[in-house]
C-alpha positions as CSV (number, residue, x, y, z in Angstrom):
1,X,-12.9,-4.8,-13.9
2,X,-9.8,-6.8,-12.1
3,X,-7.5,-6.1,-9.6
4,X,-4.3,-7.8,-9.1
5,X,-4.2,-8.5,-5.7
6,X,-7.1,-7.7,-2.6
7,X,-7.8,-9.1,0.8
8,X,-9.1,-12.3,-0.6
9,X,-6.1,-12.7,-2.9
10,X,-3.7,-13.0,0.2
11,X,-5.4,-15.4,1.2
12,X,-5.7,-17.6,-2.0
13,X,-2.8,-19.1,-4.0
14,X,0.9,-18.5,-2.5
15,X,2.8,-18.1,-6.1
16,X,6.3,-16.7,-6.3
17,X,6.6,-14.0,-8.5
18,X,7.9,-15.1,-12.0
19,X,10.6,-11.7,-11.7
20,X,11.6,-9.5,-9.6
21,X,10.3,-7.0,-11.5
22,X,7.1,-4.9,-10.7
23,X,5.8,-6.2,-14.3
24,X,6.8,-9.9,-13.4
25,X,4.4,-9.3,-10.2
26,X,1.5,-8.2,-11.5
27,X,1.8,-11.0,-14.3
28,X,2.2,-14.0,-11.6
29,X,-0.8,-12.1,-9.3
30,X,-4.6,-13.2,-8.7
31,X,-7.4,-11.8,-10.6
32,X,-10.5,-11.1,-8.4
33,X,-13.8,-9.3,-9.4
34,X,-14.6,-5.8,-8.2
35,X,-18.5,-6.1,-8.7
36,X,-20.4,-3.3,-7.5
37,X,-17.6,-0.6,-7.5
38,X,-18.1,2.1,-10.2
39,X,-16.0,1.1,-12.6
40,X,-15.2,4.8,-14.6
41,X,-15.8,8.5,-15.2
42,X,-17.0,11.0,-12.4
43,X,-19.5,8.7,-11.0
44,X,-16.8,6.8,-9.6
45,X,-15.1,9.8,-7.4
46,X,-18.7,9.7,-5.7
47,X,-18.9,6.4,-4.6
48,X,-17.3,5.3,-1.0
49,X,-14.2,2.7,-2.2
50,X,-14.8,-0.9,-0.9
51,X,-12.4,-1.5,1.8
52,X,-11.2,-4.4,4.1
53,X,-8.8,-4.2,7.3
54,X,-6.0,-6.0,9.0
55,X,-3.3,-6.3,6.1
56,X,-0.1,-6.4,7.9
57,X,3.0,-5.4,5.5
58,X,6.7,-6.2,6.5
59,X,9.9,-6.7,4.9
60,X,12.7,-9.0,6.7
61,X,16.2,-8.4,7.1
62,X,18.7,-10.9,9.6
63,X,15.3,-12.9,10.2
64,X,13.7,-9.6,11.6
65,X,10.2,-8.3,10.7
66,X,9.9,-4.7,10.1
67,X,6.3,-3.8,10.1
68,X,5.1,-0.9,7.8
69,X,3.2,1.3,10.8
70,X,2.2,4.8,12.5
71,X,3.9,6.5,15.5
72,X,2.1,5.2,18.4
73,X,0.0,8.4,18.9
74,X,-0.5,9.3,15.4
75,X,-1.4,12.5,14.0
76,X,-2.2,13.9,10.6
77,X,1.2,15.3,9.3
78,X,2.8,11.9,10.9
79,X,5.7,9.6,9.0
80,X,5.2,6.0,8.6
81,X,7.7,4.4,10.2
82,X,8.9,0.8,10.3
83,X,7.4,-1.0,13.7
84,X,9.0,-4.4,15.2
85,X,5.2,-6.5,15.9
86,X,1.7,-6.5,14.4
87,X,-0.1,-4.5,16.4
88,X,-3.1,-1.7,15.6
89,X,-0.5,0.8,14.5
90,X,0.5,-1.4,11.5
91,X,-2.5,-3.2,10.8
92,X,-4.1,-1.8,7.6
93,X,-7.1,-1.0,6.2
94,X,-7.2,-1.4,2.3
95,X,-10.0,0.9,0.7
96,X,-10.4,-0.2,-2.7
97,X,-10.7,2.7,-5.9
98,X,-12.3,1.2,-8.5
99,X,-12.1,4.1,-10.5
100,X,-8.4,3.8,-11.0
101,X,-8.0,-0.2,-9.6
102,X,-5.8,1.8,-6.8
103,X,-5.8,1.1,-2.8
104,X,-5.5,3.9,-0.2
105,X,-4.0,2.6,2.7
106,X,-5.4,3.6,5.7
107,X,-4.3,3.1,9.3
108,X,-6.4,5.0,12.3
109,X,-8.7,7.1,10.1
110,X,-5.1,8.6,8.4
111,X,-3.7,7.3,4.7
112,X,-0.4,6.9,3.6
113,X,0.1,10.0,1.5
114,X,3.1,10.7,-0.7
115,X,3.4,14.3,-2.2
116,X,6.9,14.9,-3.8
117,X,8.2,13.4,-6.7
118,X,11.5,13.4,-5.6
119,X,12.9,10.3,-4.3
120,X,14.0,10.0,-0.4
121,X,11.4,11.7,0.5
122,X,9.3,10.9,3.9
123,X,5.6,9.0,3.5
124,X,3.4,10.9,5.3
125,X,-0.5,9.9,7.3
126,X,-3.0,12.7,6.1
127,X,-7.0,11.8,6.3
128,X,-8.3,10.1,3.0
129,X,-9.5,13.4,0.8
130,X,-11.8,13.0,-2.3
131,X,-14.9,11.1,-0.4
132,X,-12.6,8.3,0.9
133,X,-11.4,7.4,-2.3
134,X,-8.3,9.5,-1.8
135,X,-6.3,12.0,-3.3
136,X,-3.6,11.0,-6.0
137,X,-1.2,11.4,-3.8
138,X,-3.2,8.5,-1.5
139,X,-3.7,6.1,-4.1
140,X,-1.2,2.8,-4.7
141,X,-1.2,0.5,-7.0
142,X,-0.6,-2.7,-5.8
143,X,1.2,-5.7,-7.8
144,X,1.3,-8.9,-6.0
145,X,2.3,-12.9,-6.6
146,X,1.5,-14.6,-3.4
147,X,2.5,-13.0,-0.1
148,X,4.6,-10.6,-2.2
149,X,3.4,-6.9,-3.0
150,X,4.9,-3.9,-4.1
151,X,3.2,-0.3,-3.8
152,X,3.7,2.4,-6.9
153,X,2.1,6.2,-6.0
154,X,-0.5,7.3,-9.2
155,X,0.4,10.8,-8.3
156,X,4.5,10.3,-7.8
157,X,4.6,7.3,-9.7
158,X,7.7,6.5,-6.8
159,X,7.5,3.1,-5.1
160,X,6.8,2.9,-1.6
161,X,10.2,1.6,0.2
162,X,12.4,1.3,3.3
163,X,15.6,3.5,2.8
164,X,18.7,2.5,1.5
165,X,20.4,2.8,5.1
166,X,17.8,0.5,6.0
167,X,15.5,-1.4,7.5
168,X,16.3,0.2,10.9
169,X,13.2,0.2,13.9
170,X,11.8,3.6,13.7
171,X,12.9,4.4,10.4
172,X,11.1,6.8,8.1
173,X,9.6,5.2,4.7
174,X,10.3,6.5,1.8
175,X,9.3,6.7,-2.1
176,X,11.6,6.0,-4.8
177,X,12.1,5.1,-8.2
178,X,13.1,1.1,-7.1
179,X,10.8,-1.1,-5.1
180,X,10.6,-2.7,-2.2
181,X,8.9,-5.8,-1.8
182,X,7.0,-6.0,1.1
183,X,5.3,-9.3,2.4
184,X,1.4,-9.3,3.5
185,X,0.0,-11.2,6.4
């Protein structure tokens, strides 16, 4: 099994994507192996996800960073919001699904969760459900070319975004049916 992008594909090759598509992304990304995750069936919903932290994800506006991240003092229920510095509330920890070649991205023990598939809606930080691996509404796929990556819900099937309005510090993120490209440090 392959995965389009993971912590060791950030580091590797620095490609622009050949689109701007989320199709073009994926085509330009980085295969890398996924050995000893389960690989299908109900086996897999068992197994722990292999997971890796301090992914940094930022879009730039004006030549200003705006750092995907968690109220200072998070809690479960919390709305990611969009943070001027890498610090531990946006560093993130990518736990791997192999099941469904999804990531649940996890920041202080709480993932980004999106539940409605309405667009505009808030992204919210619940704990990881289903043994770590996530509920649905946990799970991203991730297409990437270079320091490029764009996040689509498996349960919504909304990409993960800044609002229109935006980027604005403080600002909510949202889900919605375009994409934002965000860049990975």
């Amino acid at each position: 099994m392959y995965y389009s992008w993971s912590l060791a594909y950030r580091r590797s090759s620095r490609a622009r994507p050949t689109s701007g598509t989320p199709q073009g992304l994926l085509a330009a990304g980085t295969a890398v192996t996924t050995a000893g995750i389960a690989s299908a069936g109900t086996t897999a919903a068992r197994h722990q996800p292999s997971c890796g932290g301090g992914n940094f994800f930022h879009v730039t506006k004006s030549h200003v960073n705006y750092f995907l991240g968690t109220p200072n003092n998070t809690f479960s229920g919390a709305d990611a919001i969009l943070k001027p510095r890498q610090n531990g509330s946006t560093a993130w920890t990518d736990c791997f699904n192999g099941s469904n070649d999804s990531v649940v991205l996890e920041n202080r023990g709480l993932a980004l969760t999106s539940r409605s598939t309405s667009s505009g809606q808030n992204v919210t930080l619940e704990p990881p459900g289903n043994g770590g691996n996530g509920f649905a509404s946990q799970q991203w796929i991730g297409n990437a070319a270079g320091p490029m990556i764009t996040f689509q819900n498996v349960k919504t099937g909304l990409f993960l975004r800044v609002r229109n309005s935006g980027p604005i510090m403080g600002q909510t993120v949202t889900t919605g049916a375009t994409f934002t490209v965000w860049l990975m440090f």
